[in-house]
N, C-alpha and C positions, 0 to 999 in steps of 0.2 A: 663918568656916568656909571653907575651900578649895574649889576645886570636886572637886577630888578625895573630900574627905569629903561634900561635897552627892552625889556621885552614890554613893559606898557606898551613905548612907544611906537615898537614895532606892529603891536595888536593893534593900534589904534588906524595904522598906517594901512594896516591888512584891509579892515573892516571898511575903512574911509575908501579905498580903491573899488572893494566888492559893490558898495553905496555906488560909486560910479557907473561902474558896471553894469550895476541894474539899471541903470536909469539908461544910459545907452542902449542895453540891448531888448528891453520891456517892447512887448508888441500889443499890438491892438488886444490879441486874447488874456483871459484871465488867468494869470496863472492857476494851477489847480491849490484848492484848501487842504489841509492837512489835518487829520487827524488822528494824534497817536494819542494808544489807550496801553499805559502799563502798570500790567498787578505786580502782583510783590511775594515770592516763592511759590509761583505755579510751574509746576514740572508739566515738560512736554507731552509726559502721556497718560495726564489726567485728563481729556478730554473725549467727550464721544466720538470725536474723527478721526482719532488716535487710537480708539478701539478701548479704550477705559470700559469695561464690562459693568462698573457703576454710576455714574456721573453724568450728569443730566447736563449737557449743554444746548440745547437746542438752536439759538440763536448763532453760536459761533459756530456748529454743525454748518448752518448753510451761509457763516460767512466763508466757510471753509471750499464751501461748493462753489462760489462764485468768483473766487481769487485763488490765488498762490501760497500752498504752504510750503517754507521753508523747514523740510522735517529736519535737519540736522540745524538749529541753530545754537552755536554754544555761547553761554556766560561766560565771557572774557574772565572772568572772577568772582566765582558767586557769591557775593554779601552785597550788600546793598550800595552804600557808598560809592564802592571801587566801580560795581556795574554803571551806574547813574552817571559819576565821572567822565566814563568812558563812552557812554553814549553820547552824551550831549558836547564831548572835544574832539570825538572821533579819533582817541588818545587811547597808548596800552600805559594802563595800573604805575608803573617803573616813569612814564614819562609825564605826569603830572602830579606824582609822587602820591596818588590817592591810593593808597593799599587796604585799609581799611576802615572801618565804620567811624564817623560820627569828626571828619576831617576837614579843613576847610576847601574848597575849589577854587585854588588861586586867581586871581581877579585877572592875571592878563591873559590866561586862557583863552582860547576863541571859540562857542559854544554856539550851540541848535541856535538855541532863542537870538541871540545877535547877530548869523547869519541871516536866518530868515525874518528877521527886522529891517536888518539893512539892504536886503531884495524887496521890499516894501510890504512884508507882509504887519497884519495884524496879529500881535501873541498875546495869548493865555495860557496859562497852569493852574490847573486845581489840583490837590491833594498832597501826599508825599513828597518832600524835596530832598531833605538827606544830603543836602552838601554843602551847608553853611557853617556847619563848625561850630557855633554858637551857643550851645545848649540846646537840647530837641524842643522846648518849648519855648524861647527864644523871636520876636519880632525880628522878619529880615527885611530892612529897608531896602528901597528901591534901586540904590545901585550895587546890590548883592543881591542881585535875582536873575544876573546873567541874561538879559534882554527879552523878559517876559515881562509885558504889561498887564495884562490883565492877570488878578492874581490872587487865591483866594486858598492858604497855603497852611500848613506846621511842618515845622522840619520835620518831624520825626513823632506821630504815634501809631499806637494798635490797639485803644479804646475805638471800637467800630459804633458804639452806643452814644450818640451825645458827643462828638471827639470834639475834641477841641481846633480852631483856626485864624487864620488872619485874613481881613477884608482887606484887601488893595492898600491904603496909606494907614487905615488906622489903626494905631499899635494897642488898642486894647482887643484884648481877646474876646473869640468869639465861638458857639457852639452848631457844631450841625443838630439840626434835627429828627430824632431817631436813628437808625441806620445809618450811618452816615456814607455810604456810595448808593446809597438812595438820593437822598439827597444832593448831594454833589450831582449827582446824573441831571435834575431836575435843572442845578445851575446851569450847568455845562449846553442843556438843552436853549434855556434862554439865552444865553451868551450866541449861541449857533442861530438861531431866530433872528436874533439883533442885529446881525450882522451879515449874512446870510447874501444880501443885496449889496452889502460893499462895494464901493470900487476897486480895494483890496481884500485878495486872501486873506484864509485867517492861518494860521495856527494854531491849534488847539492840541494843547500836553496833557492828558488825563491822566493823574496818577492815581492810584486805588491802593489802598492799605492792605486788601486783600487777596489771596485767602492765606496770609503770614497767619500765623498763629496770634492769640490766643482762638484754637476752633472753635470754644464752647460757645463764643457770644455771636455765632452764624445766627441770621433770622432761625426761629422753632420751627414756621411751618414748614423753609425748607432741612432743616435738620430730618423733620418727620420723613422723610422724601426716604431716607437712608437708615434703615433699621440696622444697628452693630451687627447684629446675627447674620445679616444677610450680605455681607460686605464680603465680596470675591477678593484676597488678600494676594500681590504680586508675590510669586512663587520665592522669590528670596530675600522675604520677609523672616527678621529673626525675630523670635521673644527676651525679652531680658526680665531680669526681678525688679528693674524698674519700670520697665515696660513689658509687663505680662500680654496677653491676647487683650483682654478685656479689655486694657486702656488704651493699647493700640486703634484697635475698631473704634473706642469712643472718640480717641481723636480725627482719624479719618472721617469718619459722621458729620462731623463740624466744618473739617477741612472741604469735604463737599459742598457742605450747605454752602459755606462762601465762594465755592466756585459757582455754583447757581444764580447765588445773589447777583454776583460782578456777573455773567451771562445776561441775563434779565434785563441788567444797565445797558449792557451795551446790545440788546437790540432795542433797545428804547435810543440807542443814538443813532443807528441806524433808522429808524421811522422815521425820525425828527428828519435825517437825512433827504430821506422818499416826500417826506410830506412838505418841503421846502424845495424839489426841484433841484437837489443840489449834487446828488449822489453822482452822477455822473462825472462831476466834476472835483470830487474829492479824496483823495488820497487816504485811506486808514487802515494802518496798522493795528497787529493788535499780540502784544507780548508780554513778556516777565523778563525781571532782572536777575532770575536765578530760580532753581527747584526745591526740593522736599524729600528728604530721605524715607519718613513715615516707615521708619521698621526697617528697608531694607539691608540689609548685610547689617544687621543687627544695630543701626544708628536709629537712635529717637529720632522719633515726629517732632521735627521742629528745626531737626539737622539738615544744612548744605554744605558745609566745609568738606566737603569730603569727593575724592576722587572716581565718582561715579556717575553713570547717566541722569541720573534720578536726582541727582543736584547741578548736572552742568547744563542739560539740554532745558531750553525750553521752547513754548510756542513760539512759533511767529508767520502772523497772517498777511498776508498785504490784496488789499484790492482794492483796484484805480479801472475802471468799465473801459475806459479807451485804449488801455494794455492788457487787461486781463477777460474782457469781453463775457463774461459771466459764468465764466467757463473751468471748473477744478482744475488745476495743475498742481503736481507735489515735485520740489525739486532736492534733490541729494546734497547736490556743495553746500559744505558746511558755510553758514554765515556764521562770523564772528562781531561783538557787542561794536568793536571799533569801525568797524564795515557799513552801518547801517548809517551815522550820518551822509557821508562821501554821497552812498549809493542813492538815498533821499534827496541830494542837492542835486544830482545827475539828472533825477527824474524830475524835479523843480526848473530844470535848466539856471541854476546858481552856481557858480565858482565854485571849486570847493578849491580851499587855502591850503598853501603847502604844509602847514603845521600838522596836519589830518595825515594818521600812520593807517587808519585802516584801507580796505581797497572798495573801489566803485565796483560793484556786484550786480551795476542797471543793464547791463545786458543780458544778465538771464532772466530776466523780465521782459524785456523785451524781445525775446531772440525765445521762444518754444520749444523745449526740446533741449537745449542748450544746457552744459555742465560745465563742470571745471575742478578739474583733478588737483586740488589743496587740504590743507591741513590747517584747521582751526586753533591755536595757542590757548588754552586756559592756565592759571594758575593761583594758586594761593599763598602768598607772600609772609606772609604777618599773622595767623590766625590767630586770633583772641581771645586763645584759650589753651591752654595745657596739653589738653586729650587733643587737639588737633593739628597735625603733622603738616608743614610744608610742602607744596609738592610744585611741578608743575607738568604739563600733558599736551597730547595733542590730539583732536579728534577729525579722524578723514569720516568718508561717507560712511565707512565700512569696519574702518578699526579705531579702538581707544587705548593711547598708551599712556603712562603716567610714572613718575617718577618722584621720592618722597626724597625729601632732603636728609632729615635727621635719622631716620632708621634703612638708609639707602635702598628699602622695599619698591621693587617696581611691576609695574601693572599692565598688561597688554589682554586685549579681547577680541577678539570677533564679533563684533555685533550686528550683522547677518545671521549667524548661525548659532549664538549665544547674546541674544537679546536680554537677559535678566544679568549680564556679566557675571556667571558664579562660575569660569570654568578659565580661569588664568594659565596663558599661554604661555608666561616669561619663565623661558628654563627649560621651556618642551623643543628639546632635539630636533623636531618637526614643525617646529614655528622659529628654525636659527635665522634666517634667511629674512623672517618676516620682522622680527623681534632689533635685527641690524637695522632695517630699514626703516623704521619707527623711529628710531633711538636716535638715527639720523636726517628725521624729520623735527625731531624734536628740538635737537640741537640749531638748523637751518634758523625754524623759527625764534628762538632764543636769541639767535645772535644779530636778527634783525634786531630787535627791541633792548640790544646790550643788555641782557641778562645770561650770559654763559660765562663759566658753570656757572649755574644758581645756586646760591646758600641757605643758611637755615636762616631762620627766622631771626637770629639775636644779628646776625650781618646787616639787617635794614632797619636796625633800630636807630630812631632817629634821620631815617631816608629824607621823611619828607621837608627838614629845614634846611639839610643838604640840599638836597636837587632845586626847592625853587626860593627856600631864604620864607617862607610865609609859614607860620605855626597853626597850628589844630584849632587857635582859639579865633583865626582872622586877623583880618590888617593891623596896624596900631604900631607893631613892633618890627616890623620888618627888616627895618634898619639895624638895630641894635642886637637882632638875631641874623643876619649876613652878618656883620662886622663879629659876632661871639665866634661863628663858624670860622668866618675868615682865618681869626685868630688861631682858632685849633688847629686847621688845618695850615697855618704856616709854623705854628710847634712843631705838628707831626711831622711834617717837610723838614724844618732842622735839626728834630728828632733821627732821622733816618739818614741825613748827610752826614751828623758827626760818628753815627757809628758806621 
């Protein structure tokens, strides 16, 4: 048997027992609904709770006030793909071979939507999926949707005007109306309505196209909200001749308005919530897959690959009324992208499967007060692009270290005491002691997730038919790409005996 079929079968085997499981240990109460809501390149501190001196959020201001922000949460990976991966397998980047953009998410994976199906809930996703592999405009039939039923999806666009989608089975395409996280919001609302009275939870995946770039096509009226002139620019904001002042603020402008827009939505899910009696018993998150450089340390608006706050940190809200009592809490320990399934199936009272690398985090949620002195793993493996250097880091409550593969440049900061990171520590005689200790957190974590040493980018070419046998473009060949690798790699094995 393959190891491709050992792990189907293994998956099937996981999932079949957690089914049991629930059924045994289900009690009279409901379990609570779930609602996760993820945008797509919002940095942690564009928001008004975060102190953003521009940026009108209103609605997540006081979802901020009533729950738990995790201020240090970091993007396992900031690009799309690799975060989304990693969220929904509770998997690091290296162990389901997803590094970056536009890959497929190998079918025996064990993922959100399957777990919480087979605890009995109800699933839906609308918007963004990004890990089909397919082509971004692409119909994904129903058993490559990773155990989301309800589902109203395109892999992959950032037409916000009219986008394009898929309705549940029918594979011809179809367009939102206007805005389209307007719209969406409106679905999502009736799906919540519909269901609402269940005998089963729901789950509900909200993904938002938003506020990725392109900014220009933010609604106007909130565009109007943010005159260029008047934009307070984060102090280690560079200009470049491709990006002078002017077009920087222009993009910013926009970059706001869609944060407004996605705000708006999501206190219109929030209502719907209140206005259904349901809030109490609902669980919602509310996050990003990665940030936004916008000029900082001189990288264009539109940039994350880069080893900085401003692309690794992003939100993340959580409030559940019967742990979090209505009451702000901000907590330090870094949460990492892998952490946040485990820590969800905790607070679900669900199994979580030995496959899950990240750590259950549900005690500081439930526990007031409570920390936990770790270091979060980011890194960038593969970037998809020339000008952007390998790296990988670790971020504690208080420091950010980071280390680049190919021009062996490395980064350490304070970020307490140099919150804009312009004032690098690595080399300063009075940061020796701090700069060991880093180096050697970094390594720790690395050699959990057997990435130590890590190499440059041309070392993981080809990673991902290695590690699980399943290519970029989806199933079909699986076989015939195990068995090509096979081959190589018993050349290179007689390769290396004879000499």
């Amino acid at each position: 048997m393959n190891t491709l079929c050992c792990s189907a079968l293994r998956r099937r085997v996981i999932i079949g027992a957690l089914c049991l499981a629930s059924a045994f240990s289900a009690s009279s109460a409901k379990k609570p609904n779930v609602l996760f809501i993820l945008t797509d390149q919002w940095r942690a501190q564009a928001l008004g709770y975060a102190g953003d001196p521009n940026v009108k959020t209103p609605r997540l201001d006081k979802l901020a006030e009533e729950g738990i922000n995790f201020d240090t949460t970091v993007s396992v990976c900031a690009i799309c793909t690799p975060y989304r991966a990693a969220l929904l397998t509770g998997r690091f980047p290296l162990s389901t071979g997803m590094y970056a953009n536009d890959l497929y998410l190998p079918a025996e994976e064990i993922t959100m939507g399957e777990l919480f199906k087979a605890a009995g809930y109800n699933t839906a996703y609308i918007g963004k999926w990004h890990l089909d592999g397919h082509g971004r405009k692409s119909y994904i039939p129903p058993e490559r949707r990773q155990g989301f039923d309800y589902w109203k999806v395109l892999e992959c666009t950032h037409v916000y005007k009219q986008s394009q989608y898929y309705d549940n089975n029918d594979p011809k395409i179809k367009m939102w109306d206007g805005y389209d996280a307007y719209a969406q919001t409106k679905d999502a609302q009736a799906y919540i309505r519909k269901h609402a009275t269940d005998d089963k939870p729901f789950l509900f995946f909200f993904s938002f196209g938003g506020p990725h770039f392109p900014h220009k096509s933010a609604p106007e009226d909130l565009k109007a909200l943010y005159p260029p002139e008047s934009l307070k620019l984060r102090p280690n904001v560079e200009f470049t001749e491709k990006y002078p002042e002017a077009k920087v603020r222009e993009e910013l402008q926009g970059y706001y308005g869609h944060c407004t827009a996605i705000d708006k939505c999501v206190g219109d899910l929030m209502d719907t919530l209140d206005e259904l009696g349901i809030a109490d018993n609902t669980i919602v998150v509310f996050t990003s897959d990665h940030g936004e450089m916008m000029g900082s340390h001189g990288k264009v608006p539109s940039a994350k690959l880069h080893p900085y706050d401003e692309a690794n940190l992003v939100p993340f809200l959580f409030r559940y009324p019967p742990l979090t009592d209505g009451k702000a809490r901000k907590i330090k320990t870094p949460l990492n992208t892998p952490d946040i399934l485990p820590t969800l199936l905790a607070l679900t009272d669900i199994e979580i499967p030995d496959t899950i690398e990240g750590e259950d985090l549900s005690v500081l949620i439930k526990e007031p007060g409570k920390e936990i002195g770790r270091a979060a793993l980011t890194m960038q493996i593969k970037p998809q692009s020339t000008l952007r250097i390998p790296y990988r880091g670790v971020r504690t409550a208080r420091y950010w270290y980071a280390e680049q593969a190919d021009n062996g440049e490395k980064l350490l900061f304070d970020c307490e005491k140099d919150p804009y990171q312009m004032n690098n520590l690595y080399g300063n005689p009075e940061a020796k002691a701090l700069q060991t200790k880093m180096a050697e957190r970094l390594k720790e974590e690395l050699v959990k997730v057997g990435d130590y040493p890590f190499k440059g980018a041309g070392h993981y070419k080809g990673y991902l038919d290695r590690k699980t046998g399943i290519p970029k473009d989806g199933p079909g060949t699986e076989r015939k790409l195990s068995a090509k690798n096979l081959e190589k790699m018993k050349a290179k094995k007689n390769k290396k005996a004879k000499e």
